[in-house]
N, C-alpha and C positions, 0 to 999 in steps of 0.2 A: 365453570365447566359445563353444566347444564344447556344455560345460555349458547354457550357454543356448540354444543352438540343441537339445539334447537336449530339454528341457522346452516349449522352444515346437513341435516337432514331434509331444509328446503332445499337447500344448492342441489344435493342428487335429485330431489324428486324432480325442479327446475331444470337440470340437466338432462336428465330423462324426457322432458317433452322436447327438447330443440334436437335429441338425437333421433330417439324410439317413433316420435311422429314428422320425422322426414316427409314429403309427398313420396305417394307412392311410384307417382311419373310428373315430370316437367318438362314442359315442352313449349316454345315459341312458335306462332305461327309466321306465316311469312307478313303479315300484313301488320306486325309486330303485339298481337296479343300476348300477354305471358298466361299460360295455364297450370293450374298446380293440381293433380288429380290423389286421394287418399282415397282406396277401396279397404272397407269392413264389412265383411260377410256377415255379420250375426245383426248392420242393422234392417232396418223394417223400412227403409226410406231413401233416396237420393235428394242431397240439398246442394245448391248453387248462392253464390255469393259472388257478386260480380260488381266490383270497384272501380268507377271512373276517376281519377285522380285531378279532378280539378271541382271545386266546390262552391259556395255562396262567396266565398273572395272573389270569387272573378267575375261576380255581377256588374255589368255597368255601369259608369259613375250618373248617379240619382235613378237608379234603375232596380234598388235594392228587392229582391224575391226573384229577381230575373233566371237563375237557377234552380230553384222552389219550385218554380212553374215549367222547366222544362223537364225536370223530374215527374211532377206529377201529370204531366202531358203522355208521356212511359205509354202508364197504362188510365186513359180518360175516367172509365167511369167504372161502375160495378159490375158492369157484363164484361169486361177484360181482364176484371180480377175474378171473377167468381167463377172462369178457366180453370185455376189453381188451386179452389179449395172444391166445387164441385167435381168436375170430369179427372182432375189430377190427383185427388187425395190428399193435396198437400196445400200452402200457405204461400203469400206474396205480400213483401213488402219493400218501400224502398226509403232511405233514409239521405237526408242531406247534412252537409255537415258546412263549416269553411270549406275543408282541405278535398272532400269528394263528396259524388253520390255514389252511394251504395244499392244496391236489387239483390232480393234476398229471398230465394223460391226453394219449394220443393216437389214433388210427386212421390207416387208412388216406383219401384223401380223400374217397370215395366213400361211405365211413360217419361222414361227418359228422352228421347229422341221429341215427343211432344212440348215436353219442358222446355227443353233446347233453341226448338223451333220455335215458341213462342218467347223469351227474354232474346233470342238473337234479334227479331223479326221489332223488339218495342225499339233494340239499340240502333238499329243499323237502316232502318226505315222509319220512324217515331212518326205515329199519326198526328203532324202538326198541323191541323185543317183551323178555318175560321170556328167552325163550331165547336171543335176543344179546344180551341183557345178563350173561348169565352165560356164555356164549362168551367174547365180549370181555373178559370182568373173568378167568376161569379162564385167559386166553392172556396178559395183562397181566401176573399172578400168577406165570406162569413165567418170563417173559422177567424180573421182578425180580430173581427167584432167579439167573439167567444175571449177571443186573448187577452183582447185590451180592458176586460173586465178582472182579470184576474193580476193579483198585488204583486206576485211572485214572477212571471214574466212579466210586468211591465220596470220593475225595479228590475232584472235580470238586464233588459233593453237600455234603460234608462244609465245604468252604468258601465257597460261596454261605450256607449257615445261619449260618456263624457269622457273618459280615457283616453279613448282613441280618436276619438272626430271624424273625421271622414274616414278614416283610413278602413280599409276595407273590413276587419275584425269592430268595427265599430258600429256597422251597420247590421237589422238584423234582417236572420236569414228567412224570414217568412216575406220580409219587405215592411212596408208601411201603405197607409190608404195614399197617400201621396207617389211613392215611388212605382208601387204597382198602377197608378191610375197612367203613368208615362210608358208603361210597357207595349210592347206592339208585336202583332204576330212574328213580321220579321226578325226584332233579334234572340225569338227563339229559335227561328231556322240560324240566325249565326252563332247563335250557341252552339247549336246541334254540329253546323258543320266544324266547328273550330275548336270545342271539346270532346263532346260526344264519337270517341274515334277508337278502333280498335289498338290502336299503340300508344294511348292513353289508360289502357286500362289493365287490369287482373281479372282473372277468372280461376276461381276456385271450385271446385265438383268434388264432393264425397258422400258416402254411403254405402251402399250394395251395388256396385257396380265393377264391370270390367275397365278394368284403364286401357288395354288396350282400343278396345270398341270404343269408349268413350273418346280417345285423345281426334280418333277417325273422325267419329262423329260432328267433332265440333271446329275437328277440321273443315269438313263437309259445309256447316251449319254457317260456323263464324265467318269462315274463309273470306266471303263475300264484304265483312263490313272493312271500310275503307280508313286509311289511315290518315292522319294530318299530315298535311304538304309542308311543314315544317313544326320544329317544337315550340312550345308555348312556355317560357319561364316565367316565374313568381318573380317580378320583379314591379315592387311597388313603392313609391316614396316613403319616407318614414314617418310615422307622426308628428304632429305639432307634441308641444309642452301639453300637459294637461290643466284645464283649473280647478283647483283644488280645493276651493272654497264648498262648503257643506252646499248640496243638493237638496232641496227641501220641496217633496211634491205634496200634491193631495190621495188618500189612498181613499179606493172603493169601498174600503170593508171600517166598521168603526171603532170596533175595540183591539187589529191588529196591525202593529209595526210592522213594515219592509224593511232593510237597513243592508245595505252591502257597502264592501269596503276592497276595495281592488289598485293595485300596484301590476305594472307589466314584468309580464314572466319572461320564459323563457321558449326557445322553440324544440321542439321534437324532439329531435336529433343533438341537441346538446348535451354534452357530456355530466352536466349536471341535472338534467332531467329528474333519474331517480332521490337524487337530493332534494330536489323539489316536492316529488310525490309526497315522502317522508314528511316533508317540512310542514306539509298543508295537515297532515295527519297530526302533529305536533300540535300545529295553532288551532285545530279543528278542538281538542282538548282541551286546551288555555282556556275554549269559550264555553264551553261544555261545562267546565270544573266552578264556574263563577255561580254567586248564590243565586241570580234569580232565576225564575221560571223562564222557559225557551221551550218554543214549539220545536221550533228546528235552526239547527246551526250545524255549518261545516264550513269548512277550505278546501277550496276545491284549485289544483293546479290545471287549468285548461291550457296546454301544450298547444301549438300548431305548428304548420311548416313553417312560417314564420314567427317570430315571438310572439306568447299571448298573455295570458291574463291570470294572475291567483287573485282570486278572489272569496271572500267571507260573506256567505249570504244566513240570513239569520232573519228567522219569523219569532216574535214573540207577542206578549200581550202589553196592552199601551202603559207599559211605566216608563220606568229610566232610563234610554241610553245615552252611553258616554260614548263623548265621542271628540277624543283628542283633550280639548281644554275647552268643548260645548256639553251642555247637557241637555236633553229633551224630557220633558215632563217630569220638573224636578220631583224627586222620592224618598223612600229612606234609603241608607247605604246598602242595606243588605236587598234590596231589588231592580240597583242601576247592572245595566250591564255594559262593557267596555266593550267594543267588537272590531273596532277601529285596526286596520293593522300599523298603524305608527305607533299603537302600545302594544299590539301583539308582538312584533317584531323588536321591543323595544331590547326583550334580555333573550340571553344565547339556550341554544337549547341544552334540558341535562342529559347527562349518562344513561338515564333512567329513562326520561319522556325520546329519546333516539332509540334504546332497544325495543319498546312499546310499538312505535310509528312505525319501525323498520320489518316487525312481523307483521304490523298490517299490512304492508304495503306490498309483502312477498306473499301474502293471505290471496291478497287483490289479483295481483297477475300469474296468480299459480288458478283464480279462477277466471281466468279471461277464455273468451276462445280460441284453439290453439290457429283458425284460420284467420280469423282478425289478427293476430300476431304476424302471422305470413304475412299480409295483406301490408298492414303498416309498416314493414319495412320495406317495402316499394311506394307505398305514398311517399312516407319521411325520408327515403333514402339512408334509410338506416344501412349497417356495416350487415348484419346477420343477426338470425334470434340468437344465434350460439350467443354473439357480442353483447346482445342486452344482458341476455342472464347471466354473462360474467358482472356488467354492469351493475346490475341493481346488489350480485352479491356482493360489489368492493366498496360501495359506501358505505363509508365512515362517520365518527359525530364530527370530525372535522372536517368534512365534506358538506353536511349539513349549515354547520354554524357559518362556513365562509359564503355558501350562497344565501344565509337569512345576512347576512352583513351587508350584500351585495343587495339585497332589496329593499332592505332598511333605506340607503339611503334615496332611492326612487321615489318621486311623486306618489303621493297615494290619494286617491278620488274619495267620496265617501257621498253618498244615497242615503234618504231617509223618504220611508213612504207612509204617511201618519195624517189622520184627521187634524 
């Protein structure tokens, strides 16, 4: 009974965000923007978050960071951003993913219309000159070098490829010194024209603001950016098989394992999504519960518009691990760890380890942001938040168990990154 009343006290309060935090005004512009406005008088600040909905997938083939770099073209240098934390009072960043880039600014509210004018002016004009291009591409360049020192993203790199191969979720989204050395001004101007579009995107505005003034406003502001002359669909080949055979690199660091372990997921928008989330909370604990020492371990379900990837990443210290019917640096029993998901996945989840996973997992997106939530169901084509948070409340442990059955029998990749 308990139990039950636990889960039905998320479902209202979850219910409560997809009613109580409605936008305040929604409005389309004509040159097909969607904008979603939330006014709160008591805050101290206005913030924007403004979603392009096409991401590091739609890089060009051998062209991987080609989105990376039109994102960080935005805004070139520190005097473009230092707009937003000096003379605005507020913060600027922007984020890429597969599925979008995101810009995520704020001001004070009184420099609203400044805000405005400056994220419309990065979107709808982007200073693509020779000299930021070789900015950005020379600043890209180094932070590789920073990356590729480190064991965690390069194991993180190392096993999306081997999964996927080409396929675009395989490649990563910073690029590589190879894919960026083939990048060229141009097709980031055909980025720009053929994603970079105002009926590609979301625009979210909340804080201390008037919705009406603002919707004006950005009518005013946005009006001008241009729309794509037709749409752009995610249609991409499917992967090859994967090989399966253990991956065995050299790691930078001498006394720490990499090790991941990854099987393809599932995508966004499918209806076993929330089974997934749980499921990874589930295996995230199998690893967790084992006797040896672990710096860090989780399952992580990385969703996208397209299928993507669960995967088990796990840092420990160089003893044991198991891995399938391999061992690395044989030890005693009680310091191997098994992290492999063809034995995570091997037995069905219990009663117990589903009621556990299933509050975290309503923990998780009861603390998300409630406009990221907006936002993602115009990336993913989602039905409505109302429809998620019925979702996440109807799964079941037989919801669970049929989609670990369902991956169970999938390829699974395995990495190991070890002196």
């Amino acid at each position: 009974m308990k139990r039950k009343l636990i889960f039905t006290s998320f479902f209202l309060f979850l219910t409560s965000i997809s009613f109580a935090q409605q936008p305040t005004k929604q409005e389309k512009l004509l040159n097909g923007l969607k904008l979603l406005i939330w006014s709160d008088e008591k805050a101290s600040s206005v913030n924007l978050k403004l979603r392009i909905h096409k991401g590091a997938a739609f890089d060009l083939k051998d062209k991987a960071g080609m989105m990376s770099l039109l994102a960080d073209i935005l805004f070139p240098d520190e005097q473009a951003k230092r707009l937003f934390r000096e003379e605005l009072g507020g913060n600027l960043s922007v984020q890429v993913d597969y599925d979008y880039v995101q810009i995520e600014a704020s001001s004070k509210p009184e420099d609203l219309l400044t805000l405005l004018e400056a994220v419309a002016s990065a979107v709808s004009n982007p200073p693509i000159t020779k000299d930021n291009f070789k900015k950005v591409l020379d600043a890209k360049i180094e932070r590789l070098k920073d990356l590729e020192q480190d064991d965690e993203y390069r194991a993180d790199v190392a096993v999306r490829q081997r999964l996927f191969g080409s396929f675009p979720y395989g490649r990563p989204i910073e690029g590589s010194n190879e894919s960026l050395s083939k990048i060229e001004l141009a097709d980031l101007i055909f980025a720009k024209d053929r994603y970079l579009t105002a009926d590609n995107a979301t625009l979210v505005i909340y804080g201390k603001l008037s919705p009406d003034f603002t919707y004006m406003a950005v009518r005013r502001i946005f009006g001008s950016w241009k729309k794509s002359e037709k749409p752009i669909p995610a249609t991409f080949r499917q992967p090859d098989e994967p090989d399966t055979s253990l991956l065995l690199l050299n790691s930078k660091a001498d006394n720490l394992i990499e090790a991941r372990s990854a099987v393809r997921g599932i995508a966004r928008n499918d209806r076993n999504y929330f089974a997934t989330e749980i499921l990874a909370k589930i295996l995230s604990q199998r690893i967790i519960n084992q006797p040896a020492r672990i710096n860090k371990a989780v399952v992580i379900n990385q969703a996208n518009f397209l299928p993507g990837i669960l995967v088990a990443r796990l840092s420990m210290p160089r003893v044991s691990v198991s891995i399938g019917t391999s061992n690395m640096n044989p030890a005693t029993e009680n310091s191997r760890t098994e992290f492999s998901l063809t034995e995570l996945l091997r037995k069905d989840a219990t009663q117990e380890e589903f009621e556990k996973a299933k509050s975290e997992v309503l923990k998780d997106f009861n603390l998300r942001s409630i406009y990221d939530l907006w936002l993602d169901v115009d990336t993913y084509g989602l039905i409505s938040l109302k429809d998620e948070v019925n979702k996440i409340n109807s799964v079941s442990l037989r919801d669970v168990n049929l989609t670990l059955q369902d991956l169970r029998k999938r390829p699974v990749v395995n990495v190991v990154l070890t002196k």
